[in-house]
N, C-alpha and C positions, 0 to 999 in steps of 0.2 A: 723267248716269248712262250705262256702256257694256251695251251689249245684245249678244249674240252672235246674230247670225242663223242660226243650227243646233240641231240635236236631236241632232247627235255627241255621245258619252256621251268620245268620244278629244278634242274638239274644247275641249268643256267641261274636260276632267281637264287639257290642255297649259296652258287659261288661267289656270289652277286657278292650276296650278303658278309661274306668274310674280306672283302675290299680288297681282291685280288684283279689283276685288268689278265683279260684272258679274250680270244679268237673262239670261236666253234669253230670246228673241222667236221664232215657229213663223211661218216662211213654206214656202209651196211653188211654188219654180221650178222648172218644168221645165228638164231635164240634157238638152239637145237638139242636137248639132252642129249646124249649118247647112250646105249646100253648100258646098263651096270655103273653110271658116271654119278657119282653120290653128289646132292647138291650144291653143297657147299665147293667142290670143284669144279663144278657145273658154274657157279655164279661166277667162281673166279676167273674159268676160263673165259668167259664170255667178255667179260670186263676186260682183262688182259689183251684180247684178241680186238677188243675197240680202240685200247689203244697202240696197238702197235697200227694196225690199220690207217689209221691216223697220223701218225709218225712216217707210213710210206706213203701218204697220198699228200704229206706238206715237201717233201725231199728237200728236210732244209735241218743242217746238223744241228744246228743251234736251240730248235725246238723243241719244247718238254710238251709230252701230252698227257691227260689225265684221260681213264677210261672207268666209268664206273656200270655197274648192273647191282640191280635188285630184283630177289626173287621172292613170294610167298612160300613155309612148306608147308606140308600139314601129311603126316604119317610118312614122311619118306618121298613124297608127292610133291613134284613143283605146279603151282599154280603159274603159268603167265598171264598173259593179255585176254581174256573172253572173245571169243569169236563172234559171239553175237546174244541178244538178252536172253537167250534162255542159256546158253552157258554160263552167265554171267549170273542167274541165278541159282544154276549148280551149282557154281561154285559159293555161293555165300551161303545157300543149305551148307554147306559140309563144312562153313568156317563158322557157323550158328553155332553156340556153347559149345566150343572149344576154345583153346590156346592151340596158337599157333606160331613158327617162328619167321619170320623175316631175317634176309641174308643180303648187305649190302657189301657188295666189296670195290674197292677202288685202286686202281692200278696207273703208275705215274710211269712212262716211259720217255728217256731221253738217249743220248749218246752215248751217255755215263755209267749206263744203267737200266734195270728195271724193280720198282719197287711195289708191295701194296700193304692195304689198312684192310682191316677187316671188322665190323659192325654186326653183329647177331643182337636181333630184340623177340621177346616174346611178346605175342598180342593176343587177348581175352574177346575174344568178339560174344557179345551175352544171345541169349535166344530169340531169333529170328523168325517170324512170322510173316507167311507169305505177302499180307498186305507193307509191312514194313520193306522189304526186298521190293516188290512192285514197284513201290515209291522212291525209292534211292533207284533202281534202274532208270525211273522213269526222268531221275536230272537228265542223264548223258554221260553220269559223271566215272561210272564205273569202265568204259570201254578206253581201252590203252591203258589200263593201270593193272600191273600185276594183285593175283587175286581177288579182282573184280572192287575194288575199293580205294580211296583219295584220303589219307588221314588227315589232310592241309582241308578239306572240303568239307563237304556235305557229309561225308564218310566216317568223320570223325563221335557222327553221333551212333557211330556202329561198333567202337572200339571203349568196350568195358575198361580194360586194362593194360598199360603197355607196361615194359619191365624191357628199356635198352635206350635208343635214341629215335625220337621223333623224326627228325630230319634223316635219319637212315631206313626208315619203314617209306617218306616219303620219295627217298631214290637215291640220296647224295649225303652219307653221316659228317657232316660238318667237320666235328672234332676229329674226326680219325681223317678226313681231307687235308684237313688246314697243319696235325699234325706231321705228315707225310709230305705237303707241300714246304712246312720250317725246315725237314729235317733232310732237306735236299737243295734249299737253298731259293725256293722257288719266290716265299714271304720267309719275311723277318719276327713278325710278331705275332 
């Protein structure tokens, strides 16, 4: 049986979407950079460490878990979740005319095993002006999403340009999922 190691309601609905029958599992790892811990490691571990987490709180051999994270970068810098609107406005100043990259990585743990997929996209967010940021804070929709932003949402109309996977900047890259899941036996097609 596959278990998703999240409480993403985006996370759930992408795996939905590949017509896979899967459990959630509820762990809580701390989202924690470490010194010196370059992001794309940073994303992995965190991912990895969801789902092994997951793996010891089902104690049951037979289960595969899936564990994935997504983070924002921008100069070397991980954006997470806003702590409250005016972080959340910081943060979309500094993602205003730039590119930026999103890192989603997914990590499949079983008895057999541990594997993952990895999703890098770049995204163009155009110039941002204060009353534009007000009004996108003012959904709700920026709080719990890495870099203060929803590309499935309201958010979408903040993103000039993507160059990688939609559904990876969203939380969960589909294609690198469902590849990871054939190549372990988890789906067939």
């Amino acid at each position: 049986m596959l278990y998703l190691a999240s409480q993403s309601p985006r996370r759930r609905q992408l795996l939905e979407q590949i017509g896979v029958e899967f459990k959630v599992v509820d762990v809580n790892v701390p989202e924690q950079r470490a010194m010196a811990e370059a992001p794309r490691e940073y994303v992995s571990r965190v991912a990895r460490e969801k789902a092994l987490a997951g793996y010891a709180a089902l104690n049951d051999p037979q289960a595969v878990v899936l564990g994935a994270d997504t983070e924002v970068v921008l100069d070397d810098e991980v954006f997470g979740k806003p702590r409250d609107a005016a972080d959340a406005a910081a943060m979309l100043r500094r993602l205003s005319a730039r590119v930026h990259e999103v890192i989603s990585i997914v990590w499949l743990v079983s008895r057999k095993g541990e594997w993952s997929e990895t999703s890098l996209s770049r995204v163009r967010v155009p110039e941002l002006d204060d009353a534009i940021i007000a009004a996108y804070i003012a959904t709700g929709e920026p709080f719990g999403k890495a870099g203060a932003y929803a590309i499935q949402g309201h958010g979408a109309k903040l993103i000039e340009h993507l160059d990688g996977s939609h559904s990876g900047v969203m939380g969960l890259p589909v294609f690198e999922t469902a590849k990871l899941l054939r190549a372990h036996g988890v789906i067939r097609h």
